[in-house]
Each structure stands twice: as C-alpha cells, then as structure tokens.
C-alpha positions as CSV (number, residue, x, y, z in Angstrom):
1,X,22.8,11.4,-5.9
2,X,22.9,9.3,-2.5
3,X,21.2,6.0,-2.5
4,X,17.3,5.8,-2.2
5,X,17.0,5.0,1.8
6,X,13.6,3.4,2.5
7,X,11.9,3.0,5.9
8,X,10.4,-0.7,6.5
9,X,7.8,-1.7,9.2
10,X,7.3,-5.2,10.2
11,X,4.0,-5.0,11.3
12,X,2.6,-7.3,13.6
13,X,5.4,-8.8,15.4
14,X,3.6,-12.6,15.8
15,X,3.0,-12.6,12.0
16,X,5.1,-12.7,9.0
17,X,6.3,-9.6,8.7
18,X,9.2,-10.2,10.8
19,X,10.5,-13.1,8.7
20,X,9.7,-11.9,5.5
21,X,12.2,-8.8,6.1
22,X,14.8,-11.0,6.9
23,X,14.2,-12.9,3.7
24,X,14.4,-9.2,1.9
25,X,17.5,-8.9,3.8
26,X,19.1,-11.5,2.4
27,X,18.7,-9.9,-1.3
28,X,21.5,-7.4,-2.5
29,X,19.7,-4.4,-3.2
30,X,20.8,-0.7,-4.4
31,X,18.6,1.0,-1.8
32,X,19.2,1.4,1.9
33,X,17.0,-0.3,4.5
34,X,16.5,0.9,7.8
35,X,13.5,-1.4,10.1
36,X,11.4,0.0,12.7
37,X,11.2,-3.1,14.8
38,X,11.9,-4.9,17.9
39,X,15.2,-6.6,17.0
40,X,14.3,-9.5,19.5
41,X,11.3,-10.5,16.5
42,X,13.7,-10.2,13.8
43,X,16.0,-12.0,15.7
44,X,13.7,-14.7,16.8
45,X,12.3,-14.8,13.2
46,X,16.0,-15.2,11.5
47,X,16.6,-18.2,13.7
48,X,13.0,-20.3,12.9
49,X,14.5,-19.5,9.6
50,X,18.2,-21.0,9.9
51,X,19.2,-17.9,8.2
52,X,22.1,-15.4,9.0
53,X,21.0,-11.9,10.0
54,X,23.3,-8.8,10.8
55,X,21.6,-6.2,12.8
56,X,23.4,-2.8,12.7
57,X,22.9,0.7,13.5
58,X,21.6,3.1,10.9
59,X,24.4,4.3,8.0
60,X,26.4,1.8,9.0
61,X,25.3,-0.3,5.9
62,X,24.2,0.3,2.1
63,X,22.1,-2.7,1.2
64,X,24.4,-5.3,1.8
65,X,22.7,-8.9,2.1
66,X,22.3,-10.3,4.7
67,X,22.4,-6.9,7.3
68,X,19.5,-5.0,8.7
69,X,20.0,-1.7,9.9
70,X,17.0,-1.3,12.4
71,X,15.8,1.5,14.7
72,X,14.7,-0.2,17.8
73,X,10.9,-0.3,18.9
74,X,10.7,-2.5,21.4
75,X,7.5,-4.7,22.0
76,X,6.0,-5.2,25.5
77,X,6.8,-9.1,24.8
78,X,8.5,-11.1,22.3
79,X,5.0,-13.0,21.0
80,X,4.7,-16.4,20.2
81,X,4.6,-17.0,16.4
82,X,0.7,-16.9,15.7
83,X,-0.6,-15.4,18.9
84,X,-0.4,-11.8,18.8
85,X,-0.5,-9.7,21.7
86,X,-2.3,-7.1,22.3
87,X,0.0,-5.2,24.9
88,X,2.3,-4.8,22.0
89,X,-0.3,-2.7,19.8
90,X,1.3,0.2,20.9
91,X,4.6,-0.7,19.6
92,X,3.5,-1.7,16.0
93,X,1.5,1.9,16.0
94,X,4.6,3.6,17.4
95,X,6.7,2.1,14.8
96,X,4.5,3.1,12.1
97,X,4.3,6.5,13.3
98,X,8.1,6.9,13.6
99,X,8.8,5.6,10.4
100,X,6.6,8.0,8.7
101,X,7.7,11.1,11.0
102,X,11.4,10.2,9.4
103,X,9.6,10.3,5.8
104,X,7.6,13.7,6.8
105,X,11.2,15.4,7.9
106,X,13.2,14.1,4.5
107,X,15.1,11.3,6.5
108,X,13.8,8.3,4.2
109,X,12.5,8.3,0.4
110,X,9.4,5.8,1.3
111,X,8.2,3.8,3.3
112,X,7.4,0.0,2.8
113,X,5.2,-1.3,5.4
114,X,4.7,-5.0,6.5
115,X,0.6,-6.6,7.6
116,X,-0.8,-5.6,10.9
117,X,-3.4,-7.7,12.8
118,X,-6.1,-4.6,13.6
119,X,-8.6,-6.7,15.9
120,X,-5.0,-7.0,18.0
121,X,-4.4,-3.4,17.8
122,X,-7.9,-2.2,18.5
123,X,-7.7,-4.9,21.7
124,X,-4.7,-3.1,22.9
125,X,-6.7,0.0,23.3
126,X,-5.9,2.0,20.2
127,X,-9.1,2.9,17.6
128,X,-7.5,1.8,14.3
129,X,-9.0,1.4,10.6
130,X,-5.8,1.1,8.8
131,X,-2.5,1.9,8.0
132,X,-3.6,4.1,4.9
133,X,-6.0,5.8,7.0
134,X,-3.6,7.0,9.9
135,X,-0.5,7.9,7.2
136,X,-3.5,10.0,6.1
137,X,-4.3,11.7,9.4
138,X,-0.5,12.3,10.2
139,X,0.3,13.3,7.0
140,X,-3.1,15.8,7.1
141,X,-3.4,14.7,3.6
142,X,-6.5,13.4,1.2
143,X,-5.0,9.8,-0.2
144,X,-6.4,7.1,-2.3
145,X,-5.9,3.5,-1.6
146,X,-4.4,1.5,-4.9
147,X,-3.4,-2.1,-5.3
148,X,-1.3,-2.6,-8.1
149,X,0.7,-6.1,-9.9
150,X,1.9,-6.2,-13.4
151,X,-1.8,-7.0,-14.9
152,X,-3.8,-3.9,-13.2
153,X,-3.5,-1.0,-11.1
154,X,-6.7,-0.1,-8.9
155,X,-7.7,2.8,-7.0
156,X,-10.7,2.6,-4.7
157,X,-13.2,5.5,-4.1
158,X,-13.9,4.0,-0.5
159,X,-12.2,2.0,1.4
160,X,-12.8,0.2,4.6
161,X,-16.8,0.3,5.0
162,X,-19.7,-2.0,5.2
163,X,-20.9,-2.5,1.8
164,X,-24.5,-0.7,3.2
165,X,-22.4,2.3,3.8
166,X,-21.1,2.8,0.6
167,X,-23.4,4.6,-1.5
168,X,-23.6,7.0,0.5
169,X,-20.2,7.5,0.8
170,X,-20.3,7.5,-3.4
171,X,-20.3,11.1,-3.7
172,X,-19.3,13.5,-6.0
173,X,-16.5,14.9,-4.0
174,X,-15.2,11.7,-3.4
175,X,-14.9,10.4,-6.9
176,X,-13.5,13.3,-8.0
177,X,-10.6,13.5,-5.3
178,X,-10.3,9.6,-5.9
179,X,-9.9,10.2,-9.9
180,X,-7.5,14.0,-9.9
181,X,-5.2,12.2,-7.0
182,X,-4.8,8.9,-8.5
183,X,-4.6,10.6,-12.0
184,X,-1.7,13.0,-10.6
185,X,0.1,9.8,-9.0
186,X,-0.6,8.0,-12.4
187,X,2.0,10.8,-13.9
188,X,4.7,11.6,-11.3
189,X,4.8,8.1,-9.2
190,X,4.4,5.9,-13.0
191,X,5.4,8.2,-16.0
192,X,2.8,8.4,-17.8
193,X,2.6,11.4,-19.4
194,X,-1.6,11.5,-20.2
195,X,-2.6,8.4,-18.5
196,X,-6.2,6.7,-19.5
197,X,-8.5,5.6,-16.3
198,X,-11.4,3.2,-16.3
199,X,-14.3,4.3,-13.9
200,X,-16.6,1.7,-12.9
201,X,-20.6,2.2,-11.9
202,X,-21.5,1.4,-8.6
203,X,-24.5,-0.7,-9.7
204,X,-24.5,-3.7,-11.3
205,X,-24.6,-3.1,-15.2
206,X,-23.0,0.5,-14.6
207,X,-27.2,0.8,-13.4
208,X,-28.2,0.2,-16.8
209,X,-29.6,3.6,-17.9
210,X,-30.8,4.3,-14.3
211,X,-33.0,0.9,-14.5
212,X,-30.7,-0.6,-11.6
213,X,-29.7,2.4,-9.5
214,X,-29.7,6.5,-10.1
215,X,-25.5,6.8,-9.1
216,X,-24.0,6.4,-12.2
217,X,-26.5,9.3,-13.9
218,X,-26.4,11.5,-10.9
219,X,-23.4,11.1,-9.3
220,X,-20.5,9.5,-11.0
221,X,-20.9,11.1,-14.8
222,X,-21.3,14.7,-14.7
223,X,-17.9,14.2,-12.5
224,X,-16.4,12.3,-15.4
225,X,-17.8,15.3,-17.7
226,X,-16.2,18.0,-15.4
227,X,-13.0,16.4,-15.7
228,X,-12.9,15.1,-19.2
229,X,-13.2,18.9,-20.0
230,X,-10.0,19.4,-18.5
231,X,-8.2,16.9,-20.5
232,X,-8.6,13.6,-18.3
233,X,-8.9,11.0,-20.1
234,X,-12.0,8.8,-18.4
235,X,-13.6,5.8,-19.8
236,X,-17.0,5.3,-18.3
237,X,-19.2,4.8,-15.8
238,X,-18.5,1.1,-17.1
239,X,-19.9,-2.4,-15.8
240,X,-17.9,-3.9,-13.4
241,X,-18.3,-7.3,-14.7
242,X,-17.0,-6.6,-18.0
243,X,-14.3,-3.3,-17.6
244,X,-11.6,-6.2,-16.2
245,X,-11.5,-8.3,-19.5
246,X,-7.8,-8.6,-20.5
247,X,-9.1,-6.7,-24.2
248,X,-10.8,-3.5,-22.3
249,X,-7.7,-3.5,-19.5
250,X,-5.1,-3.4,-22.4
251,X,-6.4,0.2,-23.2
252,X,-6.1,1.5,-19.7
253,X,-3.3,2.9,-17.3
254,X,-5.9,2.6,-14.1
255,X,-9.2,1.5,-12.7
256,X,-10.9,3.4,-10.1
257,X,-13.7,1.4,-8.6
258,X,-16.0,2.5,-6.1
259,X,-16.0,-0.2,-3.0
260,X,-13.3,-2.3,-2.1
261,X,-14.5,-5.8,-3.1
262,X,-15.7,-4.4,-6.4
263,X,-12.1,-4.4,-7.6
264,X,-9.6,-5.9,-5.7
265,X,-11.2,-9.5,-6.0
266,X,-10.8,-9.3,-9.9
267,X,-6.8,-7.8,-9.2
268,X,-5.6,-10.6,-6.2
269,X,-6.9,-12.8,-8.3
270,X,-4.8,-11.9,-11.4
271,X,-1.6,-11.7,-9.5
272,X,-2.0,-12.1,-5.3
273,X,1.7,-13.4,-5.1
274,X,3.2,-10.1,-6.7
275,X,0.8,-7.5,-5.8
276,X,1.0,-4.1,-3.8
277,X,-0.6,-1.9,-2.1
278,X,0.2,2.0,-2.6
279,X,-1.3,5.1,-0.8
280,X,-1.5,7.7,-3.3
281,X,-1.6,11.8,-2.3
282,X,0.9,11.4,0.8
283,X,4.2,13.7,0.5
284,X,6.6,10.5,0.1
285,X,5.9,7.2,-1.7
286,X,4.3,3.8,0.7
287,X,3.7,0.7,-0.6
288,X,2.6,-2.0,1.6
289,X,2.4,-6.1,0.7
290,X,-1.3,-7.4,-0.3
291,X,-1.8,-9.7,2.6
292,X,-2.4,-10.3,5.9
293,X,-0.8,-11.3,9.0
294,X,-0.6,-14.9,8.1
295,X,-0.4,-16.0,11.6
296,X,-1.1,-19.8,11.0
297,X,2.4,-19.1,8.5
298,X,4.2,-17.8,11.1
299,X,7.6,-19.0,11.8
300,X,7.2,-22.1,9.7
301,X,9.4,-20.7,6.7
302,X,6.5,-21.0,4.6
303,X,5.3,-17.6,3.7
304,X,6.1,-16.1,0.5
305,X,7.9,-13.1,0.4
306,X,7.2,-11.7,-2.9
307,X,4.7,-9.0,-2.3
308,X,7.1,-7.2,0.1
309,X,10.5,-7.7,-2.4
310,X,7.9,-6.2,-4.7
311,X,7.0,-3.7,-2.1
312,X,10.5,-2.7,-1.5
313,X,11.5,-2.6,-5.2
314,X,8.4,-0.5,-6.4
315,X,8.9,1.7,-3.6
316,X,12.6,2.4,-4.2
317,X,11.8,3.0,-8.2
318,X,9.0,5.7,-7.3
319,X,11.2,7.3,-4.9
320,X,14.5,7.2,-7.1
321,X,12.0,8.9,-9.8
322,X,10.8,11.7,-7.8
323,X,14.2,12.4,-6.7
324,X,15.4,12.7,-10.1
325,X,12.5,15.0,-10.9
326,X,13.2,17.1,-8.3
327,X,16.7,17.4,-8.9
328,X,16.1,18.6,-12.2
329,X,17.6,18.6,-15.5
330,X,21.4,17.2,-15.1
C-alpha cells in the first residue's frame, strides 16, 4: 500500500497555524504532507522561528523532516503576526475548500486542518460558522462534531448556538443522527467492535424525573429506547455533573452531550494540550487542533504544537485504518 498522504490547512495566516506546521515539519513522519498555504506565511513563520524549512512541490517528498510540500494559496497580503486581515478571508476559505475537494476526488486520505479567526473571515465578506459546518455543506453530508484526548472522546448534539437556542434544537432527530453517526465512527474510525456511549440530559440533574425540565422524558429517552433495541449500547439520559467522573468514564467508549459547553469544558480541561477535534460522517477522516488562533502567540515561538502533531498522527492512523479495511483481507 502507498503511504497515507494527508492534506493540512494552516488556517489563519496571522496566527499560529503557520508556525505550528513548520514545527510538524520538522518531525519524521511515515505519512505524506501536502499544505494548502501561502508559502510567503510559512516562510515568514519558519524564520521568527530560526528554523530550516524546505518548500517543495507535491510528490516530490515522503515525510522527510524538515520539507513541506505545499500547494500555493496565495493571501491578498502577508499579515503581521497577530493582526489578521480580513482581505485574506478568501484565501483561508479557498484553501479549506481545495484541500477537501482533493479528499472528495481520492487525492489525500484526511485532512488535518489548523485554527481560523471567523470574526476575520466573516469581516472579509464571507458568512462563516465553522470549518465543520462548511466540510459539511461541501461534502452534502450529516456530521457530528467530536473532541477527543486520551481521557474522553465527546460528540456534541449541537454545535455552534446560543445556549437559548438549544433546546429547541434538542430534538429527536438530532440526537438520534448525533448517536447512529458517532456510534458508526466509534467502529470504523476507532475499532471498537460494540462500542458503549454515555448520553447526557439536557437539564441539570438529567431533569430529575421531569422536576427540572420535560427533554430527557420526551425527547432524549424513547430515542435511547429505539436504539438500544437495535443493539446500541446507551447509558442514560445521565447527569451531566456526575457522567465525567474518572469511575463512570472508565466504562464508556463515548459521550454525546447535548450543547457545546456541556462537555467540552469537562474534556479541555482533562487534556487541552493533546486534544482534537474530529468531524464524524464526512467520506474521509478531519481532525482539527483544539484551539484557537492564538494571535497574542503569534510569531513568538511560544505556542505549543501538540494538538496538531496529535492532529496529524490521529488523522494518519484513522486513514491508514480505513485503507486497510477497504483493501480487504491480505
């Protein structure tokens, strides 16, 4: 089989990102890399750095460190680190869209994907939400959003909405796609064979017997009842404030919670440094880092690039599985 060959997106070009993936570059790795990006900002970022950076053209190398191979996006300026631009929005959503075209047509395995500042992009003209939410669109595929380290994996049943929003958005249809796609990615993207998923309430005390809110009764378990029939394995409606205690976690594969700061305070907080962000349900494997843009970071050689090595790495294992799967028996 040829070598896994990832696609990797800065992000916004006045942040981290561009520094970060030439810190990856400097790591041997048994995947190819190929960068969406301007190559003046990796350029730029390299030498804030004071370390060597080889920029190539595409197949000309095989993870050696040090070398880039990069597919040119050019910015409408080279930014200042910390002071994005808005006339570059374009270009970030440009390279994020290419990238994933070249994962769409077969040409990559994944794609690993660096922060983006969205109050720049949607100052450059461009409506944006996030990058889950337009893989989504081009993809024309239902996702789930999961952030994962080596403590927990969550999966979130919405995303990106005020919390007054969200109940409504708590709907049957929603937790079920949240819990059959991230219970599907649970088995082909992790290997477990009959994974076990935590599902929290919405209210506080999982609504304690409908005293504190009616979604966990008329919403979120006849869902859990559906699918238990066909062989899920569900734990809950639980409490939120108890289902993350390192005794209860131990026994699951998954959490899905319902809003976004329900969960993922409990998981950055367990393991910022190393965690990752995955979009479950898209034909080919993304994994993003867990943080922002960093812009007061920028250029000072101070961020850490641990969440996209581990963004890279978990992206190139899921990948190398699915190829191996769909190759067959050897």
């Amino acid at each position: 089989m040829r070598p896994i060959r990832l696609a990797l997106v800065p992000g916004e070009p006045a942040g981290v990102g561009p520094e970060l993936c030439v810190r990856l570059a400097q790591r041997p790795r048994e995947y190819e890399l190929v960068v969406f990006a301007d190559p003046r900002s990796l350029r730029a970022a390299a030498d804030a750095l004071s370390l060597p950076i080889a920029l190539v053209a595409p197949g000309h190398t095989a993870g050696v460190a040090g070398e880039l191979a990069v597919v040119e996006v050019a910015n409408a300026t080279v930014p200042a680190f910390g002071t994005p631009d808005p006339g570059n929005a374009a270009a970030v959503i440009g390279a994020l869209r290419l990238a994933a075209e070249g994962c769409l047509r077969g040409d990559f395995d994944g794609l690993v994907t660096g922060p983006v500042h969205k109050a720049t992009i949607n100052e450059g003209g461009i409506a944006y939400t996030g990058t889950t939410e337009l893989l989504a669109r081009q993809a024309g595929r239902d996702v789930v959003m999961m952030l994962a380290n080596d403590i927990v994996r969550v999966a979130l049943v919405t995303t990106h909405l005020p919390l007054r929003a969200v109940p409504d958005a708590v709907t049957p249809q929603a937790v079920e796609r949240t819990l059959r796609i991230t219970h599907a990615a649970l088995r082909r993207d992790f290997g477990i064979a009959d994974p076990v998923i935590a599902v929290l309430g919405l209210n506080p005390h999982a609504g304690e017997a409908g005293h504190l809110g009616g979604e966990e009764i008329e919403v979120i378990e006849p869902v859990l009842a559906a699918l238990r029939g066909e062989g899920m394995q569900l734990a809950g409606p639980l409490p939120a404030d108890t289902a993350f205690l390192p005794s209860k976690l131990h026994g699951f594969d998954a959490v899905v919670a319902m809003y976004h700061d329900q969960g993922l305070p409990v998981l950055k907080y367990s393991g910022f440094e190393h965690a990752v962000n995955l979009t479950l349900g898209l034909p080919y494997p993304r994994v993003a880092v867990d943080h922002g843009t960093a812009l007061d970071l920028a250029g000072r050689g101070l961020a850490d690039p641990s969440s996209l090595i581990a963004a890279a790495h978990t992206c190139a294992r899921i990948a190398a599985l699915r190829s191996r799967r769909a190759a067959g028996p050897q």
